[in-house]
Gaussian input, Z-matrix of N, CA and C with variables (Angstrom, degrees):
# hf/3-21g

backbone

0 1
 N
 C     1     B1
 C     2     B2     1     A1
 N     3     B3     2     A2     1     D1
 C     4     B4     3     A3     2     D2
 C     5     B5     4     A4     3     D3
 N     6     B6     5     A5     4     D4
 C     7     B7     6     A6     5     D5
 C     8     B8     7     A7     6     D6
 N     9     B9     8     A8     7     D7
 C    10    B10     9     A9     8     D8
 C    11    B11    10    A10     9     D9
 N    12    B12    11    A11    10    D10
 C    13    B13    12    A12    11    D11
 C    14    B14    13    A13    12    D12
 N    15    B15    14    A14    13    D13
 C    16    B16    15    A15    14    D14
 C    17    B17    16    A16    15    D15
 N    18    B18    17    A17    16    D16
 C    19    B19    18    A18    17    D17
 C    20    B20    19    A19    18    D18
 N    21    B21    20    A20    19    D19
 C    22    B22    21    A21    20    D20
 C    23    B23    22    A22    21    D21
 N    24    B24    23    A23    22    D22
 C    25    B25    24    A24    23    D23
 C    26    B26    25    A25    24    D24
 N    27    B27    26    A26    25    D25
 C    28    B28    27    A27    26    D26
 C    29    B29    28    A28    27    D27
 N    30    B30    29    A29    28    D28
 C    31    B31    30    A30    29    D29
 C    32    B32    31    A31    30    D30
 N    33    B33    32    A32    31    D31
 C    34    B34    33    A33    32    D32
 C    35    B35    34    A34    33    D33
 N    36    B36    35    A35    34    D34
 C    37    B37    36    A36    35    D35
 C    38    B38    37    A37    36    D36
 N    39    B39    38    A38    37    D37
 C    40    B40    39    A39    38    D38
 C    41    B41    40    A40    39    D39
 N    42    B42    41    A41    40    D40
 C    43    B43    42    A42    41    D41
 C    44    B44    43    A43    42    D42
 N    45    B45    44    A44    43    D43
 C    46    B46    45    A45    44    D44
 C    47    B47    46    A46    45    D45
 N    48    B48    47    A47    46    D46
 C    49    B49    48    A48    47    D47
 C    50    B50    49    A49    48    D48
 N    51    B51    50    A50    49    D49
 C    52    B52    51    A51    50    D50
 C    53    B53    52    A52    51    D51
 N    54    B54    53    A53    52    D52
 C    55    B55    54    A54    53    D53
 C    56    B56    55    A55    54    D54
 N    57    B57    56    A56    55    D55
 C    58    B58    57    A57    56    D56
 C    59    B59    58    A58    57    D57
 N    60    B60    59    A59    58    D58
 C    61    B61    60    A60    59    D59
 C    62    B62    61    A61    60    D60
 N    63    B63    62    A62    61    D61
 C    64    B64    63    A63    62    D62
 C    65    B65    64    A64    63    D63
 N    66    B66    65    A65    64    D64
 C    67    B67    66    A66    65    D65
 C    68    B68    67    A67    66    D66
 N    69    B69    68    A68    67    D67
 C    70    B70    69    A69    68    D68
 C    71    B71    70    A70    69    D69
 N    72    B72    71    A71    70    D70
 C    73    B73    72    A72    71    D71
 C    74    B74    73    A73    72    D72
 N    75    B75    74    A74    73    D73
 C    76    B76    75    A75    74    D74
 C    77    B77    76    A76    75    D75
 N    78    B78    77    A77    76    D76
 C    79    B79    78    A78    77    D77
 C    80    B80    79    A79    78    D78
 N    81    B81    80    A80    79    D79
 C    82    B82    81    A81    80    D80
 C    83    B83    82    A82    81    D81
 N    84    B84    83    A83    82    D82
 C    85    B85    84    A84    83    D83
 C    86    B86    85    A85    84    D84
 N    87    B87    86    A86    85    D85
 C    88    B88    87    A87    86    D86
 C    89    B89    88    A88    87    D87
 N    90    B90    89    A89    88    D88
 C    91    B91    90    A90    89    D89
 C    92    B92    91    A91    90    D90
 N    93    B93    92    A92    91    D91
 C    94    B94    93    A93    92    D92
 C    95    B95    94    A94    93    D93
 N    96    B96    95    A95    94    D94
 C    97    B97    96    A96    95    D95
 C    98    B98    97    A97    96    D96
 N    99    B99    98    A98    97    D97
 C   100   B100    99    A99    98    D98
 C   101   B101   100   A100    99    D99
 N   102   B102   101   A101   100   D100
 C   103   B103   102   A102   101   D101
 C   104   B104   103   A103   102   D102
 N   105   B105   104   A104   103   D103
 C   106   B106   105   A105   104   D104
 C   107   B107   106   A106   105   D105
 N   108   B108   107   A107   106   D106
 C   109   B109   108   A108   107   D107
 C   110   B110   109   A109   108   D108
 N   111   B111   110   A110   109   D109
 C   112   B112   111   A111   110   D110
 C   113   B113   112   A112   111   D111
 N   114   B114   113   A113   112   D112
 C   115   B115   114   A114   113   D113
 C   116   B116   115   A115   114   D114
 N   117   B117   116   A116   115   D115
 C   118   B118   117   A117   116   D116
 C   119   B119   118   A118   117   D117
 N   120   B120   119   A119   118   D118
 C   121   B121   120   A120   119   D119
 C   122   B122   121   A121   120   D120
 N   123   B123   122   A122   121   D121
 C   124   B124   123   A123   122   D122
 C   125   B125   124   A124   123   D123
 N   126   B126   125   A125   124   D124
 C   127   B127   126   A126   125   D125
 C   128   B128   127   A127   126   D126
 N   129   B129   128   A128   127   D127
 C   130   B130   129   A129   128   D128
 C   131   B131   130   A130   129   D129
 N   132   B132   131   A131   130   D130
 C   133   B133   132   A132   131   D131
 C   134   B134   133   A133   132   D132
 N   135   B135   134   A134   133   D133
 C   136   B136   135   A135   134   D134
 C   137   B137   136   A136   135   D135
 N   138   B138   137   A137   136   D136
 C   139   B139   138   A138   137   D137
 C   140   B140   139   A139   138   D138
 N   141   B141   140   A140   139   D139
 C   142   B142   141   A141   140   D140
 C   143   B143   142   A142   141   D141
 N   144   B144   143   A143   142   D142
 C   145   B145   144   A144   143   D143
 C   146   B146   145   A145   144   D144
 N   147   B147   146   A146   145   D145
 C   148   B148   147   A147   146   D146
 C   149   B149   148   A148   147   D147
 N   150   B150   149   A149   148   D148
 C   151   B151   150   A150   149   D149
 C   152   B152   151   A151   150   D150
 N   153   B153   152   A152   151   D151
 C   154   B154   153   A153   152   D152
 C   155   B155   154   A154   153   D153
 N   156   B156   155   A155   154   D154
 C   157   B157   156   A156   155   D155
 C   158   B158   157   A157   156   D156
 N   159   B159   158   A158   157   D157
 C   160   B160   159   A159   158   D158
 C   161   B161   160   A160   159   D159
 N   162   B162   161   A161   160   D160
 C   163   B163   162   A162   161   D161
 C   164   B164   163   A163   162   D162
 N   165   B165   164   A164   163   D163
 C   166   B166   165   A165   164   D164
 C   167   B167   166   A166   165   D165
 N   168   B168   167   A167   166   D166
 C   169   B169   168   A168   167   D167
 C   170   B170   169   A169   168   D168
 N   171   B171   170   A170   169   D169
 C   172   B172   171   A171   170   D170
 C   173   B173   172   A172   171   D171
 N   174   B174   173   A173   172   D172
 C   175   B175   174   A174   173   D173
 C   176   B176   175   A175   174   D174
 N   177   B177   176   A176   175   D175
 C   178   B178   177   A177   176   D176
 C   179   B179   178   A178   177   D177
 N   180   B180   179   A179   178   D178
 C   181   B181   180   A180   179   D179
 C   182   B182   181   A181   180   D180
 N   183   B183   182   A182   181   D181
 C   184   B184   183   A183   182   D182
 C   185   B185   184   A184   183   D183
 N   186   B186   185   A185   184   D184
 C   187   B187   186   A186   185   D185
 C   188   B188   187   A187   186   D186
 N   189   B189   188   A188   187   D187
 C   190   B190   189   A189   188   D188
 C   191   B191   190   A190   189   D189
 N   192   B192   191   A191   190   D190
 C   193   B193   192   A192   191   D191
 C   194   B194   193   A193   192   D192
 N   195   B195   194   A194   193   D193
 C   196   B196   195   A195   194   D194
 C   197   B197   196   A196   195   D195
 N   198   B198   197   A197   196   D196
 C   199   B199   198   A198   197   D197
 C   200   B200   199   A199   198   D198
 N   201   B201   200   A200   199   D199
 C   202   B202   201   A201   200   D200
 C   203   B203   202   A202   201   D201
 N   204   B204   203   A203   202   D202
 C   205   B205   204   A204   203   D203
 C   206   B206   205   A205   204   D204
 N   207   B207   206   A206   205   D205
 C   208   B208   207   A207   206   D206
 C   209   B209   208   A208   207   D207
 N   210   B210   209   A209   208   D208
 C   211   B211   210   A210   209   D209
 C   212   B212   211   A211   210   D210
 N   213   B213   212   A212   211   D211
 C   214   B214   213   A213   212   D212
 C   215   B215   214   A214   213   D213
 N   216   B216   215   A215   214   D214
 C   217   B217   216   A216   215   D215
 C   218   B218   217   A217   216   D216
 N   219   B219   218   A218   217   D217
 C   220   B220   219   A219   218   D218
 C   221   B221   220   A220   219   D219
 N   222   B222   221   A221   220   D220
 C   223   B223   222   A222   221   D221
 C   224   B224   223   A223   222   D222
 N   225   B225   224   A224   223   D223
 C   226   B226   225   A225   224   D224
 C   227   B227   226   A226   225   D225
 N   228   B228   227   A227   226   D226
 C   229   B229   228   A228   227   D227
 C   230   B230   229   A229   228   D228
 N   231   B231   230   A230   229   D229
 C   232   B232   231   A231   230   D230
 C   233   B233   232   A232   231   D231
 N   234   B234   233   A233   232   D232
 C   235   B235   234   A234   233   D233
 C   236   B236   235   A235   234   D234
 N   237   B237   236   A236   235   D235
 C   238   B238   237   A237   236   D236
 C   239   B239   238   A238   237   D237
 N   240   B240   239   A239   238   D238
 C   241   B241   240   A240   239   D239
 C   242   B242   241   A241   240   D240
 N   243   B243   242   A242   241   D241
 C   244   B244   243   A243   242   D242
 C   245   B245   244   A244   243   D243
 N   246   B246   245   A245   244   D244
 C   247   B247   246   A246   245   D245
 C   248   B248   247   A247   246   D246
 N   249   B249   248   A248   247   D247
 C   250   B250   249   A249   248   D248
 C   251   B251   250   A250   249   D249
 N   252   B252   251   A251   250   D250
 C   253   B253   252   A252   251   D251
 C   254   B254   253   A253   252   D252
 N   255   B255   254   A254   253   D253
 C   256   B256   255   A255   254   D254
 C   257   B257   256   A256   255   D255
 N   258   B258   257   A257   256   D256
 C   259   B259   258   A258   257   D257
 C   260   B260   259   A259   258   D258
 N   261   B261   260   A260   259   D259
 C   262   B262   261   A261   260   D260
 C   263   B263   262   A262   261   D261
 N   264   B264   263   A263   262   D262
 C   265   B265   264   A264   263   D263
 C   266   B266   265   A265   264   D264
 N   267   B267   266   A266   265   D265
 C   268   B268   267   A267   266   D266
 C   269   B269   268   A268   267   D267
 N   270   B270   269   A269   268   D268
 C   271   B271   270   A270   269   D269
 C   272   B272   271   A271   270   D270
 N   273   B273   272   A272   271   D271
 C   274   B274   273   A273   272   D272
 C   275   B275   274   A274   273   D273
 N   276   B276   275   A275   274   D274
 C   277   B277   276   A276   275   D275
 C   278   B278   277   A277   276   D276
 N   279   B279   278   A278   277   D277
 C   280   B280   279   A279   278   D278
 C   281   B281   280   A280   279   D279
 N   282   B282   281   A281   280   D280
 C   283   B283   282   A282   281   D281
 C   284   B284   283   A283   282   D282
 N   285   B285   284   A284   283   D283
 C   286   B286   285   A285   284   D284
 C   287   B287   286   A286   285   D285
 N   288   B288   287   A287   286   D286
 C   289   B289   288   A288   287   D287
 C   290   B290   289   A289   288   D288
 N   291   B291   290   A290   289   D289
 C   292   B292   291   A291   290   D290
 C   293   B293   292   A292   291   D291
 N   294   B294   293   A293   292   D292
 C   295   B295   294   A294   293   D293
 C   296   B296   295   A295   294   D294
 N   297   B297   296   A296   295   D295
 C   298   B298   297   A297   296   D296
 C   299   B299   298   A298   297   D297

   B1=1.4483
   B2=1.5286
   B3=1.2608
   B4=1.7678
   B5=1.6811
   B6=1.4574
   B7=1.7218
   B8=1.3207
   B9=1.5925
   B10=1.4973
   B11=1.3881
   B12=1.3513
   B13=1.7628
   B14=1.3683
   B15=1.7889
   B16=1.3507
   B17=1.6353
   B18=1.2104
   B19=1.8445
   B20=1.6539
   B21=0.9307
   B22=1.8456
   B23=1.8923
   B24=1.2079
   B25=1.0995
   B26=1.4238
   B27=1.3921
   B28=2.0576
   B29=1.9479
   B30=1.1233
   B31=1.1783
   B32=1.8002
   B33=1.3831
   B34=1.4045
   B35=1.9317
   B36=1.0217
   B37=1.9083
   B38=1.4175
   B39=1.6302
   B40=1.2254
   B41=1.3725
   B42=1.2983
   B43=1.2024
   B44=2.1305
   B45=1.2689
   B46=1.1427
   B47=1.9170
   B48=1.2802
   B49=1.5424
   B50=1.6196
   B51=1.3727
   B52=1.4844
   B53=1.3053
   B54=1.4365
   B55=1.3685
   B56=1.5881
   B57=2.1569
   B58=1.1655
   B59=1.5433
   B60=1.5448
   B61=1.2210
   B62=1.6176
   B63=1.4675
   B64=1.4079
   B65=2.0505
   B66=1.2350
   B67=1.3796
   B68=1.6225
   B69=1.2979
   B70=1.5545
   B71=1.9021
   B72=1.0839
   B73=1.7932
   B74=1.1954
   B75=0.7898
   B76=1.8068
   B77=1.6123
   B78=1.3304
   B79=1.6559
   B80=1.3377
   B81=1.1140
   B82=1.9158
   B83=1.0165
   B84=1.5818
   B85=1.3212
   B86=1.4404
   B87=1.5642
   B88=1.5649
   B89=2.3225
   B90=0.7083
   B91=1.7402
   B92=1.6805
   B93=0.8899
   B94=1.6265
   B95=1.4641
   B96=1.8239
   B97=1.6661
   B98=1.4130
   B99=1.5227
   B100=1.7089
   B101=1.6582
   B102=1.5928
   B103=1.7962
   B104=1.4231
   B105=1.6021
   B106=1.5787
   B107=1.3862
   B108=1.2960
   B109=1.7579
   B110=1.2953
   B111=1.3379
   B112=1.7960
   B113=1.8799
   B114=1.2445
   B115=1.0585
   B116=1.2128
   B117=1.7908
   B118=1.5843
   B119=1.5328
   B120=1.6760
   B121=1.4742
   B122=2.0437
   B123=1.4220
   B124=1.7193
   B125=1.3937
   B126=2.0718
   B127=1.6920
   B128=1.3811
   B129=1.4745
   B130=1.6346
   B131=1.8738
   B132=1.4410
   B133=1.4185
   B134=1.5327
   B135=1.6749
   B136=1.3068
   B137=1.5668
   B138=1.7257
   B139=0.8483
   B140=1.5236
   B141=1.8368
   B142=0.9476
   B143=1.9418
   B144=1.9056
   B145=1.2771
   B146=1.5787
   B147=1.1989
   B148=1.2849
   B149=1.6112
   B150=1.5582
   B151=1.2445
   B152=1.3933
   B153=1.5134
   B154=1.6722
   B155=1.6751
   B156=1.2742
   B157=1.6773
   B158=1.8253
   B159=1.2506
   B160=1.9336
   B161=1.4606
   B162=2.0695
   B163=1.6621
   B164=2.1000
   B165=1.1803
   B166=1.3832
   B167=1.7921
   B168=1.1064
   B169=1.7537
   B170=1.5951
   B171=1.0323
   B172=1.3084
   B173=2.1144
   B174=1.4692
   B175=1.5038
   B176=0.9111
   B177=0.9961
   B178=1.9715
   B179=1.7012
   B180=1.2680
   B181=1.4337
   B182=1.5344
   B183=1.5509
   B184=1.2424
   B185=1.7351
   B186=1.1755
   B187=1.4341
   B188=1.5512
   B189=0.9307
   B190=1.3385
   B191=2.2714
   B192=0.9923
   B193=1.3700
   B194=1.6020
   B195=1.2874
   B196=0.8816
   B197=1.7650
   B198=1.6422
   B199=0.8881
   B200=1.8814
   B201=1.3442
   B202=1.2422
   B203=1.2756
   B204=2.0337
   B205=1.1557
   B206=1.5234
   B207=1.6888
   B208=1.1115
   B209=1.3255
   B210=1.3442
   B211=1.6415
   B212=1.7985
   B213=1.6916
   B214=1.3711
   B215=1.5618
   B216=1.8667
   B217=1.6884
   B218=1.5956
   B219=0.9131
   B220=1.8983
   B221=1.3478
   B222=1.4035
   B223=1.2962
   B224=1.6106
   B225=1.1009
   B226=1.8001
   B227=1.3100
   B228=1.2750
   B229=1.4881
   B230=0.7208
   B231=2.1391
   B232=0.9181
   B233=1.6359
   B234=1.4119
   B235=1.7902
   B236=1.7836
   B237=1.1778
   B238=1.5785
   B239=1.4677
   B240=1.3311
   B241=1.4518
   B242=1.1001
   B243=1.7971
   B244=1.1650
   B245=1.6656
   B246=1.4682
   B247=1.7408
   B248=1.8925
   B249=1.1442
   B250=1.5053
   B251=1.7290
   B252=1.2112
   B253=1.3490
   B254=1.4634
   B255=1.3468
   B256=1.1636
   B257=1.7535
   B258=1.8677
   B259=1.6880
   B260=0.9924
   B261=1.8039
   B262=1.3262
   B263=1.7888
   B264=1.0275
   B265=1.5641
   B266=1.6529
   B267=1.8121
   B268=1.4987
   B269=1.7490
   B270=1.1166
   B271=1.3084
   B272=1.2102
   B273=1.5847
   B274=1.3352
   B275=1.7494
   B276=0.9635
   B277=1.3491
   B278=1.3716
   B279=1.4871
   B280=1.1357
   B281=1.6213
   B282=0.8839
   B283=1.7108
   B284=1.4535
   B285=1.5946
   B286=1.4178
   B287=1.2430
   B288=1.1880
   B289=1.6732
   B290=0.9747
   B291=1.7818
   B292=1.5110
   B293=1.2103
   B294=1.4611
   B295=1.5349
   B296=1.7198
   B297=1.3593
   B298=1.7520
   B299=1.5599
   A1=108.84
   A2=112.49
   A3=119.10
   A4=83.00
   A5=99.95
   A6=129.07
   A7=104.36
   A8=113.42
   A9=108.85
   A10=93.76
   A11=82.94
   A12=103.53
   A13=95.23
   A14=111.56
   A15=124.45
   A16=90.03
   A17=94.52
   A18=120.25
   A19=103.56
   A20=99.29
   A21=101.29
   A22=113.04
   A23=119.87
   A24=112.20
   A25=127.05
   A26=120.75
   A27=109.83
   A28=94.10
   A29=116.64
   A30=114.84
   A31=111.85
   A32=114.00
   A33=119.41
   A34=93.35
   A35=122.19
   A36=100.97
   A37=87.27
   A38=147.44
   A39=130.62
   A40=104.39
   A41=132.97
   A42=155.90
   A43=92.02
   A44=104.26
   A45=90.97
   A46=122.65
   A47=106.95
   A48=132.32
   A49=125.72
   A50=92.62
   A51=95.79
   A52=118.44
   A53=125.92
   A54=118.75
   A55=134.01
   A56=81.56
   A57=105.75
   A58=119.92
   A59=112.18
   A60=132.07
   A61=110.25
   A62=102.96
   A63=129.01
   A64=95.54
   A65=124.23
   A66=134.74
   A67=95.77
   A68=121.69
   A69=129.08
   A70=104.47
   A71=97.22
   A72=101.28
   A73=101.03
   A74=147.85
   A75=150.31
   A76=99.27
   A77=107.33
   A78=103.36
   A79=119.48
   A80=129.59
   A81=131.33
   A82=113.76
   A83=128.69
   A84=116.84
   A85=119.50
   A86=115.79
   A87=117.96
   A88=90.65
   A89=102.87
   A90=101.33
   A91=96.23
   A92=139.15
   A93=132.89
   A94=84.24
   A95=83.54
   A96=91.97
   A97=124.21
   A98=109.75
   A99=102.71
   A100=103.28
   A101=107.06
   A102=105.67
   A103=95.87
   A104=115.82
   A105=111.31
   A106=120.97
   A107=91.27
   A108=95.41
   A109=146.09
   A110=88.35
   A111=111.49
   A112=110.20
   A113=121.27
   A114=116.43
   A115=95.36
   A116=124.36
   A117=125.80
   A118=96.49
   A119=105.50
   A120=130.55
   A121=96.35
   A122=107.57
   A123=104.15
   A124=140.77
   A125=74.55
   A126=83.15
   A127=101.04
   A128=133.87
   A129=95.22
   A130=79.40
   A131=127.63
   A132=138.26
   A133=95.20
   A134=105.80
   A135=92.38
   A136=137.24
   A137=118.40
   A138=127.26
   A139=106.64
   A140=121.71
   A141=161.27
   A142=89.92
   A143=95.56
   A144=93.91
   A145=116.55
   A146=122.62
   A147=103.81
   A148=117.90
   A149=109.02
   A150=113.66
   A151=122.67
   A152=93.08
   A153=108.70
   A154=114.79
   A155=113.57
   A156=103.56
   A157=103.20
   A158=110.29
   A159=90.50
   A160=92.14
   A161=129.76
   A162=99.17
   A163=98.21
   A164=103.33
   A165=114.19
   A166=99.34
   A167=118.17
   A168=129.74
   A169=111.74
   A170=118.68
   A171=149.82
   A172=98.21
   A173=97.83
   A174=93.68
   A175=115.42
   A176=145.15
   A177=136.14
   A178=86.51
   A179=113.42
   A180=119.75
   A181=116.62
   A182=124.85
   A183=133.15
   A184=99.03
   A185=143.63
   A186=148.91
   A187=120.58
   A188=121.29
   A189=141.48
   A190=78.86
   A191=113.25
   A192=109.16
   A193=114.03
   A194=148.12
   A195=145.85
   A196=84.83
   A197=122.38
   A198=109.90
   A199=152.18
   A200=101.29
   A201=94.01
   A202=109.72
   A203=113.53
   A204=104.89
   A205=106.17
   A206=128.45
   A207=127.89
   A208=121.03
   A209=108.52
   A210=116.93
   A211=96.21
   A212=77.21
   A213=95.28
   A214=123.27
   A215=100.20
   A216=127.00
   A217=97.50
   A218=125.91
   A219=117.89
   A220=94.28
   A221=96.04
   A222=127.70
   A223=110.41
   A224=116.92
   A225=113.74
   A226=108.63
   A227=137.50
   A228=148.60
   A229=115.48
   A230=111.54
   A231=120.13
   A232=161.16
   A233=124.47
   A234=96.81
   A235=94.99
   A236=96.66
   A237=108.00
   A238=112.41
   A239=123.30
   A240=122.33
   A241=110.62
   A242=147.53
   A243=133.26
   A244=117.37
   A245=82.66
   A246=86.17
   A247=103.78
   A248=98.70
   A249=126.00
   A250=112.15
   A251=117.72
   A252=134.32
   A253=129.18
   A254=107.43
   A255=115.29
   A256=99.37
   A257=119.67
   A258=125.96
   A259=90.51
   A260=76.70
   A261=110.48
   A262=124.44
   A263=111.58
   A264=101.47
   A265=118.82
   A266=88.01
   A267=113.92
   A268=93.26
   A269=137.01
   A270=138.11
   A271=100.58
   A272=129.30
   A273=151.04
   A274=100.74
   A275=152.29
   A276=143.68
   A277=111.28
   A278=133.85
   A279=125.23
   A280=100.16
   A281=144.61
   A282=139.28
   A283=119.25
   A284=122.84
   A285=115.08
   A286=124.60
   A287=129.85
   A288=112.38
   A289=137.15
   A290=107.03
   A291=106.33
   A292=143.19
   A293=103.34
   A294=130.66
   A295=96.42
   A296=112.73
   A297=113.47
   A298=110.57
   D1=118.01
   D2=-176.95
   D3=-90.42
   D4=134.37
   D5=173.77
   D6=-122.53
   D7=118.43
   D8=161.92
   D9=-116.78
   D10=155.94
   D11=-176.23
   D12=-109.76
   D13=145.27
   D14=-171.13
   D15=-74.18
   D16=162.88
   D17=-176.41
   D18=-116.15
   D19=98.87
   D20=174.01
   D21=-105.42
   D22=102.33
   D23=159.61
   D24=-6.20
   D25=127.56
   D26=178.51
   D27=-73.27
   D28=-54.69
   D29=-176.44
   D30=-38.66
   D31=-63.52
   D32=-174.59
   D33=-53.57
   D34=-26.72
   D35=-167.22
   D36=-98.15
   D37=-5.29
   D38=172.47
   D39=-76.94
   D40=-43.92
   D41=-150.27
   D42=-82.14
   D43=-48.96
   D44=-173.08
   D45=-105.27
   D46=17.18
   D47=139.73
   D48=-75.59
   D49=-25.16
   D50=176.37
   D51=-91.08
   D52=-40.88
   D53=102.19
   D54=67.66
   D55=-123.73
   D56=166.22
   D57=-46.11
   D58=-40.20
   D59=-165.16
   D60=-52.67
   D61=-68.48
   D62=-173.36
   D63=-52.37
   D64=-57.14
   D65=-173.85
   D66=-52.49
   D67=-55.38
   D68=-172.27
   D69=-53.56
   D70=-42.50
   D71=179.73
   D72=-78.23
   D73=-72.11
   D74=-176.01
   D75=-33.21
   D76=-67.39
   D77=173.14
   D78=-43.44
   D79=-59.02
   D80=158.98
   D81=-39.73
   D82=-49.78
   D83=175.21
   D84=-59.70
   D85=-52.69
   D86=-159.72
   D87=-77.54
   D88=-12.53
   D89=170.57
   D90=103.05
   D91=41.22
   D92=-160.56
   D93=-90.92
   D94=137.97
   D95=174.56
   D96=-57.90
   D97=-166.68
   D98=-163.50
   D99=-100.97
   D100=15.45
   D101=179.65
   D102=-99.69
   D103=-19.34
   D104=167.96
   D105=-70.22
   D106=-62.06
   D107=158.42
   D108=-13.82
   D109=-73.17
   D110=172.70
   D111=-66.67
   D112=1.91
   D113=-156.25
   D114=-119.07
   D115=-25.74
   D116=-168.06
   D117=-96.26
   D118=-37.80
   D119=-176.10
   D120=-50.73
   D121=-42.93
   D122=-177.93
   D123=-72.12
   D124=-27.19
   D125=175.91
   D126=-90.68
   D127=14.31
   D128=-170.49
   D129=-106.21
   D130=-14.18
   D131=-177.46
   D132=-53.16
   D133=-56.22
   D134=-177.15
   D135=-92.66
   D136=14.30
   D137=178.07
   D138=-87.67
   D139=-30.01
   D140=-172.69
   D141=-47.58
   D142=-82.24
   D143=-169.77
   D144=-79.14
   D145=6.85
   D146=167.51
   D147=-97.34
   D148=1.89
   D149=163.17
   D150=-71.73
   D151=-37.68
   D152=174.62
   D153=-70.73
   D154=-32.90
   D155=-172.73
   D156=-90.71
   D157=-29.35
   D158=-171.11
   D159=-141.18
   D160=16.76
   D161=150.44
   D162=-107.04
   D163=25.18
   D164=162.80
   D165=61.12
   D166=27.45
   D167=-176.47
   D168=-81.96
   D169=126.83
   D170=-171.11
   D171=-70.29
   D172=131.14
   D173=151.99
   D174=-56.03
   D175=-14.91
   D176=-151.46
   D177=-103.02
   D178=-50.65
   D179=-162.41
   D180=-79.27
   D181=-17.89
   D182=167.37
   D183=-95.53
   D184=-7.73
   D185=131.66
   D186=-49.04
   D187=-28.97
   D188=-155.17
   D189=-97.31
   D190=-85.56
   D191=175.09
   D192=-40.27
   D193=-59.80
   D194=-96.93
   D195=-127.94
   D196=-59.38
   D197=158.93
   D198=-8.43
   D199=-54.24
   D200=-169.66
   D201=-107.26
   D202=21.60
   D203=166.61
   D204=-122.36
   D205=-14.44
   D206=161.26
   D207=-127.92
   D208=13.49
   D209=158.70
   D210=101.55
   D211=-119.59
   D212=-174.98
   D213=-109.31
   D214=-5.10
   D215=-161.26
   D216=-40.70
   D217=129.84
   D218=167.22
   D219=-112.61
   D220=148.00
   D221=-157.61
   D222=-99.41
   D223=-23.25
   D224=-175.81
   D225=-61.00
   D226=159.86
   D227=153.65
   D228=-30.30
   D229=130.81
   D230=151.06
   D231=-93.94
   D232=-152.07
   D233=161.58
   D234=-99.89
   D235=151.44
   D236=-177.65
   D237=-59.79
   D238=159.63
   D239=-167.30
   D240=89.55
   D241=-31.23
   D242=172.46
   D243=-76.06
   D244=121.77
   D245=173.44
   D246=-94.99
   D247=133.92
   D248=174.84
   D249=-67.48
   D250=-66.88
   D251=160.81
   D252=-4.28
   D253=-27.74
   D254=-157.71
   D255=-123.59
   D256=24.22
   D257=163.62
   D258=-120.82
   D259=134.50
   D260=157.37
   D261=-71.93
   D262=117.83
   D263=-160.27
   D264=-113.79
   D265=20.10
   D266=173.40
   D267=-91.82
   D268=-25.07
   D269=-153.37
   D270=-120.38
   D271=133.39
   D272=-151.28
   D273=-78.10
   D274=142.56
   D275=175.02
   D276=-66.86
   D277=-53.24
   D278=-174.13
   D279=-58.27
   D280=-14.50
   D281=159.64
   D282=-87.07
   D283=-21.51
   D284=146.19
   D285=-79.02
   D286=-17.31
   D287=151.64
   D288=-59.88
   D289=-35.84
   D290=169.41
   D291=-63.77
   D292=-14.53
   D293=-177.36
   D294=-80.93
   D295=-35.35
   D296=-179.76
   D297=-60.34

């Protein structure tokens, strides 16, 4: 069985993590529930690691994007009961904890 693997531009999957990114804040802002959430929150998880396994991208360097449009928010799963809705994602996290 000959397998070709699709060819995606690195640029087109930076472009569309960044993206994901911008869509993930808008959803927090406008209050979108947490099945929206979890759903923009997955694809950018998985645009995330497939940047990391074959466009050879650095945490630091998909941080480096991700940062200055949702801070520090991490995106993996959570325990149920947390509502999202309610960060501020203009404000750095190590200063929303402190406020906790």
């Amino acid at each position: 069985m000959n397998e070709q693997l699709m060819q995606i531009p690195l640029k087109d999957l930076l472009e569309s993590l960044k993206d994901g990114y911008i869509e993930y804040k808008k959803c927090v802002e406008n209050g979108s529930d947490e099945v929206d959430l979890a759903h923009v929150a997955g694809f950018c998880t998985t645009i995330e690691q497939i940047l990391s396994a074959y466009g050879k991208m650095t945490d630091a360097e998909i941080e480096a994007i991700k940062e200055p449009i949702i801070r520090t928010v991490t995106l993996t799963r959570r325990k149920k009961g947390l509502k999202m809705s309610n960060i501020d994602l203009e404000t750095p996290a190590i200063f929303r904890r402190q406020q906790d």
